[in-house]
N, C-alpha and C positions, 0 to 999 in steps of 0.2 A: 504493500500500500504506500511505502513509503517513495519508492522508487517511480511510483505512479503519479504522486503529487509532484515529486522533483522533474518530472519530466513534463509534465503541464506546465509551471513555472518555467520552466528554460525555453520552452516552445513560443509563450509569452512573451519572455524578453526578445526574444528575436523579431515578434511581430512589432512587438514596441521599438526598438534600435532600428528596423527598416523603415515607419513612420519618422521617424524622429532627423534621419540621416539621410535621410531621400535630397538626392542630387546633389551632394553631398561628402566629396571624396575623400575628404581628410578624415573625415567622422566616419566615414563609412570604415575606412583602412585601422582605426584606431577601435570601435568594436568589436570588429573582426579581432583583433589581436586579444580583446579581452574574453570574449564568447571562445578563443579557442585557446589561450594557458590560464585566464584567473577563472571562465565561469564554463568549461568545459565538461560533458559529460563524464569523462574518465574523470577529473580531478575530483565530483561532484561525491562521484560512485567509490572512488577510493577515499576521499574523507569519511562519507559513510561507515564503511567500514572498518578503517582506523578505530571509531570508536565503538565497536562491536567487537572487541581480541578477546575479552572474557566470555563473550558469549559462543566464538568460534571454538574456544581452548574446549567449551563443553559438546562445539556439537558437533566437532570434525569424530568422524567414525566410519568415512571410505578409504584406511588402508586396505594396498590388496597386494597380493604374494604372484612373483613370477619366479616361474623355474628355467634357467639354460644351464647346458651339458654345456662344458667347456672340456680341453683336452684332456684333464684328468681329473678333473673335480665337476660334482655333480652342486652347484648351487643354486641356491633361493633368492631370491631380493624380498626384502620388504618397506612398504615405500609409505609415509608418511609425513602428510603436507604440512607445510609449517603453516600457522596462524596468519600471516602478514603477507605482505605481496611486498616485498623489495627484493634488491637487486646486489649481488656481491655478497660480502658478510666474509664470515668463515666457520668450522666445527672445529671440536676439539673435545676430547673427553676429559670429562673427571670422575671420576669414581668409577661404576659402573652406567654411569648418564652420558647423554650427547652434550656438551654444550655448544649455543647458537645464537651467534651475535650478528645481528642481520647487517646490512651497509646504511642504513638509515638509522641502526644503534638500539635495536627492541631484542631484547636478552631473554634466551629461554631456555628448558631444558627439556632434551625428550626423556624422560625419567625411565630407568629400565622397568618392569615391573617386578613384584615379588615373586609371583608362581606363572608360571609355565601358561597359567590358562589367560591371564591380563596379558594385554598388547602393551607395547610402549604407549606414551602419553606425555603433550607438552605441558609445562608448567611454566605462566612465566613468571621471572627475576625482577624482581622492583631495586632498579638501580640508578643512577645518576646517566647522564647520556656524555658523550665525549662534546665537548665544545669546539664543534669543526665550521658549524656556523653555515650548514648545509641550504637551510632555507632563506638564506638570505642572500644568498649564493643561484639558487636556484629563483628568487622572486627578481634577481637582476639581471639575471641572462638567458632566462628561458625564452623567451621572444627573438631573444638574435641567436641559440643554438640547440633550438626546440628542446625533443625530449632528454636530449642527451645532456640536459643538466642537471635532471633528477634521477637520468639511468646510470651514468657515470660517478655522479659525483655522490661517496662516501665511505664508508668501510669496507676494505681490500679483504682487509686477513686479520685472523686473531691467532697468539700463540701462547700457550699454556703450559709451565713447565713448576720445578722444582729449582732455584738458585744456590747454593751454598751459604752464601754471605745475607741473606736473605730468611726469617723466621718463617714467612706467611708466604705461598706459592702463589707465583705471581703472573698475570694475565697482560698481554701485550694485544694491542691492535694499530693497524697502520690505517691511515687515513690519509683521505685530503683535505685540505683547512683553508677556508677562505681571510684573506687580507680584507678587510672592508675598505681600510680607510686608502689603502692602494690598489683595489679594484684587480687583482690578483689571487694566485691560489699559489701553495705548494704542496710537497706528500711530507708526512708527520708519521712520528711513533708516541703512543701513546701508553702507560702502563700504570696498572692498580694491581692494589693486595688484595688475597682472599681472606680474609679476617674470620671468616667461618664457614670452612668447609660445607658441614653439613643440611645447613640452610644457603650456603651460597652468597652468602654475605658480601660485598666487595666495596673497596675506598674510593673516595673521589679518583676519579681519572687525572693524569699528572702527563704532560707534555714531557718528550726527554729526546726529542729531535725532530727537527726540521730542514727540508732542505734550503738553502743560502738563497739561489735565484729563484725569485718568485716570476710563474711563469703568467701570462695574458691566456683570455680564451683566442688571442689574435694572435697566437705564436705561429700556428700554420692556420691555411685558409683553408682548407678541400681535404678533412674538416676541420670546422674553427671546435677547439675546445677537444683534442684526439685523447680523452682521457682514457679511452679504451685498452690503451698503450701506456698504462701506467703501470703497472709490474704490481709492487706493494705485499711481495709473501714474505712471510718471517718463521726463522728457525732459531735454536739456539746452536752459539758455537761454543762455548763452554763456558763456566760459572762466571766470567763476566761479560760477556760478550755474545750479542745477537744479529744474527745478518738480516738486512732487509732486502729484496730488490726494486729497483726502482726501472719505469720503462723511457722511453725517447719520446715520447708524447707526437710520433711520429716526426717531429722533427729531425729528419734523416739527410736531411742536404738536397734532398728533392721538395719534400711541402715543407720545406723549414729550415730555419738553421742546424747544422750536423754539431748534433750534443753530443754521444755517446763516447767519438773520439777523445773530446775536450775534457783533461782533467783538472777543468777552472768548476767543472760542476758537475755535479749528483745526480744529472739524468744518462739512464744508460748504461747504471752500475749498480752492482752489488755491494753495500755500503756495512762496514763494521762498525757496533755501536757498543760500546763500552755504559753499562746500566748501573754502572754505578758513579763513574765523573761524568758522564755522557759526551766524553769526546767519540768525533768518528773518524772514518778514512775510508776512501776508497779501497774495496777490496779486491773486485776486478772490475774490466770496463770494455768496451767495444759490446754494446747489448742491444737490444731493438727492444724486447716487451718479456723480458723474464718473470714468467707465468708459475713457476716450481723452484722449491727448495726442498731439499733434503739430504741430512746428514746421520750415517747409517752408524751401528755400533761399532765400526773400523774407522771411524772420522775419514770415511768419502763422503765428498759433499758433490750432490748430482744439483742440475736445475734443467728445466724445460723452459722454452722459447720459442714466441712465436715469432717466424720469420716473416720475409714476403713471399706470394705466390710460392709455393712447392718449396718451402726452407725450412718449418718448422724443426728446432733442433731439441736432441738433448745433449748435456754437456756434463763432464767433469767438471769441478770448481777448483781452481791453481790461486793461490793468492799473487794479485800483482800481474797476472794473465792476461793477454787482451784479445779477445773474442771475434774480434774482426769487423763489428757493424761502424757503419755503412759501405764500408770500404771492398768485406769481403762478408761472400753467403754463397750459399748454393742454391738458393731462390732466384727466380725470377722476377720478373715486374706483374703489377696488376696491369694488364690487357695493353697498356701502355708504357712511354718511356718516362710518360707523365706520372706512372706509379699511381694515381689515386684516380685519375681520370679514365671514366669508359668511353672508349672510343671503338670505331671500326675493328674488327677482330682483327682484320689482314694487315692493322697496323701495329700489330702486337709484336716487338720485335724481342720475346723472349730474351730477356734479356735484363738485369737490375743496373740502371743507366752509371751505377758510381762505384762496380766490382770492380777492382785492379787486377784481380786473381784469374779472371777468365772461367768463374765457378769452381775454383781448384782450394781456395781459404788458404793458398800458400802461406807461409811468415806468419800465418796467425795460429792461435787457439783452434784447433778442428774439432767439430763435433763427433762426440762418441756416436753419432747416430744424427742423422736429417731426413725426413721425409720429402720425397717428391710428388706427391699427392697430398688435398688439402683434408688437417685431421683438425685444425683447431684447437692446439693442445693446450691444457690447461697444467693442475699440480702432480705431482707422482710422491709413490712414497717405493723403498725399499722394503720388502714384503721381510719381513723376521721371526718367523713364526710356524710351528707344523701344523697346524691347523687344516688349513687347505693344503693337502699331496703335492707333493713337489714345487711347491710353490717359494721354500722357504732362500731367502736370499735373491729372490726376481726381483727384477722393476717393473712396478704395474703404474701405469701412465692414465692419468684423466684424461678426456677431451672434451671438445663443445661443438665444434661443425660437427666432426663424424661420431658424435655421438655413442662412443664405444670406452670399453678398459684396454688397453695396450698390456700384454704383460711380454717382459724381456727376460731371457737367459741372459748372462752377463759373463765374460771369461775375464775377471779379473786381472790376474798376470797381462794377458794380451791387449787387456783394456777394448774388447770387440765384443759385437753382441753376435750370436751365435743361433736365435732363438725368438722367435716374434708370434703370437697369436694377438687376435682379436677377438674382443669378447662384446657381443652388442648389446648396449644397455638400453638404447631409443631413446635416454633423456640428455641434455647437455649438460656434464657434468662441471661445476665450479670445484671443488675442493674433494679431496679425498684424505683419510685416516685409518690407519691401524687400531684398533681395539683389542685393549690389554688379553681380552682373550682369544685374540687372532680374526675376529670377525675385519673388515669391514663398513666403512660407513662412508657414506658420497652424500657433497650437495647438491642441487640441480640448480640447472637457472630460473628464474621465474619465465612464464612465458610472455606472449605478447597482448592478451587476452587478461581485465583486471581479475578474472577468477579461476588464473593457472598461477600458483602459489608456486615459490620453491619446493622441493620437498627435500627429506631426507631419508636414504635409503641404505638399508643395513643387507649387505650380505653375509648369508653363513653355509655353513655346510646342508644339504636336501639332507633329510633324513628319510633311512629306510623303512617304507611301513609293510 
């Protein structure tokens, strides 16, 4: 009923704004802009919403279970929509619970259940939000960089660990943070205590890095505001120190000025952060959009990256290594030399217009592994665990175009991969995690639709019945 009245009202105003603005071009161009980001159906329908998360927490109850036979493991998913419709975020467990801090900053937990016969179940977290200043951000630049100011801009990743130097186990998240008073943004780390475990307790949120240049949504034009290309995962690398990455916001020396080479700044690198004096450093660089981290119990540190056209890589992490972008890749251009621009296909000169290497990544960092088809890759983790057969010591790889798990043999010593299946999942996965008892857990993207939520979905072993 509700939905019925707001849509009589909106249908209203638009007969009233065509009366009012007739012949009329300035006025006409100017509610236009308000009928479609301030008083929009979608904006209308997800406000709505917003304030219905307790009512959702009670009536979401279409989890549903799918089974795939993969090469040696028979497993299940089970898929469970989160409450909220954003965008990014990350998981991360604690205890035997999911935890789930969305990119808009609404904290929940999928609570495991007690017995066998209860389903998982969100619960959410009554906590402080990170002060990134999202909506202020989004109420000044949505008109000149549409939706992509509320799809892009907010929480990347969250990481959750145990510090030494540290009483209370401590939760990090990276975001991006708008400048107001200079009409810019950069990407930030952010980090709070859990003060009590078992209710989930957590402190004010505490800034403890930022990057130096604050970037314009006018850095590149085609698109303005490429925050898609913003990297933003975090690991820890040991009791003091956490890596984050950070992406080139497309600005590659084609729609932009070329960051990633430049070590005057922190786009296009993998950046080391000291959490306790909170100095950083560059830790490696030549990056396009470093999408994965991981650091396994042998301190290898993998990450995934999205390249251009046919480049997606994965890589080993060398401190002080440099990776090669924009300079060198084994991708190609999008359809053009213009790189962002569609043009005639037959103008497609296969080819990434600012490779030295000839597709070869000579002098540089090579990737352990590049795809020449597009997978969209997103995080990976190093599988450590017997849980799943043979599984123990792979690298299983997220995606988002091709919508699958990647999992990799590895030959270590030879540093080659040996070993690749695909495993289809059909959702676009953002984040993937290990669970203490070897399960499994992936986030999905929200869809494009206000009522395809993320969800989150746990794999475990089919059981025999």
């Amino acid at each position: 009923m509700k939905k019925i009245l707001i849509l009589i009202i909106w249908l209203i105003s638009i007969l009233v704004s065509i009366i009012l603005t007739y012949e009329n071009p300035e006025k006409i161009k100017k509610i236009k802009d308000i009928l479609k980001y301030d008083f929009s159906l979608g904006k209308i329908f997800k406000n709505l919403k917003s304030n219905s998360v307790n009512e959702r927490l009670d009536s979401i109850d279409d989890n549903e279970n799918f089974q795939i036979d993969t090469a040696y493991n028979h497993i299940e998913l089970e898929y469970f929509r989160i409450p909220v419709y954003s965008s990014y975020g990350g998981i991360a467990q604690i205890n035997d619970d999911i935890m789930y801090l969305s990119g808009d900053g609404d904290f929940f937990l999928l609570k495991e259940p007690n017995t066998k016969k209860k389903k998982f179940k969100f619960e959410k977290i009554f906590s402080s939000k990170i002060n990134n200043k999202k909506n202020i951000f989004v109420k000044k630049n949505e008109k000149k960089v549409g939706n992509y100011a509320e799809r892009f801009f907010g929480i990347k990743d969250i990481l959750f660990d145990n510090f030494s130097n540290f009483k209370n186990k401590l939760l990090f998240a990276s975001s991006l943070e708008y400048n107001e008073s200079k009409d810019c943004y950069t990407v930030g780390v952010y980090f709070s205590e859990i003060i009590k475990n078992n209710t989930l307790e957590v402190s004010e949120w505490k800034n403890i890095f930022s990057t130096k240049k604050c970037l314009t949504i006018d850095l590149t034009s085609n698109p303005r505001f490429a925050a898609a290309s913003a990297g933003g995962r975090l690991i820890k690398l040991d009791e003091d120190h956490i890596l984050l990455s950070i992406g080139d916001f497309y600005a590659d020396g084609v729609n932009g000025p070329a960051l990633s080479q430049d070590l005057n700044n922190m786009y296009g690198k993998i950046i080391k952060i000291n959490i306790k004096n909170f100095n950083s450093e560059i830790f490696t660089y030549g990056h396009r959009n470093p999408q994965g981290l991981y650091i396994d119990k042998d301190n290898n540190i993998f990450s995934t990256e999205h390249g251009p056209t046919y480049g997606d890589e994965l890589n080993i992490i060398l401190k002080n290594n440099n990776y090669g972008w924009p300079i060198a890749t084994y991708g190609t251009n999008y359809v053009s030399s213009d790189a962002y621009t569609k043009k005639n296909i037959l103008d497609n000169k296969k080819e990434w217009p600012l490779d030295i290497t000839d597709n070869t990544h000579d002098s540089f960092s090579k990737p352990l592994f590049s795809w020449g088809n597009t997978i969209g890759i997103s995080n990976l983790i190093v599988y450590e665990n017997n849980y799943f057969s043979k599984w123990n010591k792979n690298i299983i790889i997220s995606t988002l175009a091709s919508k699958q798990l990647i999992r990799m043999v590895i030959d270590y010593e030879k540093e080659s991969i040996i070993y690749k299946e695909n495993i289809k999942i059909n959702k676009r996965i953002r984040d993937i995690v290990q669970m203490n008892d070897g399960r499994i857990a992936l986030l999905t993207d929200r869809g494009k639709k206000l009522n395809e939520n993320p969800e989150i979905i746990i794999i475990s072993k089919r059981e025999n019945k």
